[in-house]
C-alpha positions, 0 to 999 in steps of 0.5 A: 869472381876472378879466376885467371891464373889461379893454380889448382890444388886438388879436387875434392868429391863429397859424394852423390846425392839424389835431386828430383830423380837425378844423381848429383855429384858434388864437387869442389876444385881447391886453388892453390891460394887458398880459394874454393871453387864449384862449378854450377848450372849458373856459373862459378860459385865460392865453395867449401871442400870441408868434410869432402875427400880428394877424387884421384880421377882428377889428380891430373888436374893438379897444378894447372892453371885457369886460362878462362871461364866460358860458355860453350854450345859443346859442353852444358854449363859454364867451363874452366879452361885450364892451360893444358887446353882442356875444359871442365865442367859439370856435365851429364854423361849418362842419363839421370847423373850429373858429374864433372866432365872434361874435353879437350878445347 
């Protein structure tokens, strides 16, 4: 999936649900042409934000570009990196949840 120099739109959050102990986060980054994204243990996958709600915490994410999606020994999955250099990805920042993280690249 071709994702370079797609602009973000909003993220959306569709709550948590319990996974073999384990709360999940989902959520779905909305581009600015019209595509669905959702970042995965395996990489990115087309998703859809139907019924999810706008997450603020994210706000700042808003209108930056995706320079690359890549893998690194500093984060557990697969990142987006944006042209603010920072990555995001779905990351575990305390034991038994997993949500997304950013850092800075």
């Amino acid at each position: 999936m071709e994702l370079i120099g797609e602009e973000i739109a909003a993220v959306v959050h569709g709550g948590g649900t319990e996974v073999e102990g384990v709360l999940v986060d989902r959520y779905v980054i909305l581009l600015k042409s019209g595509r669905s994204i959702e970042l995965t243990m395996d990489g990115v996958i087309e998703a859809s934000g139907t019924g999810m709600l706008c997450d603020p915490v994210f706000d700042w994410m808003i209108g930056l570009k995706i320079e690359a999606v890549e893998l690194s020994d500093f984060w557990p999955t697969p990142g987006l990196r944006l042209n603010n250099r920072r990555v995001v990805f779905m990351g575990s920042p305390a034991p038994y949840y997993w949500g997304l993280e950013d850092r800075e690249a």
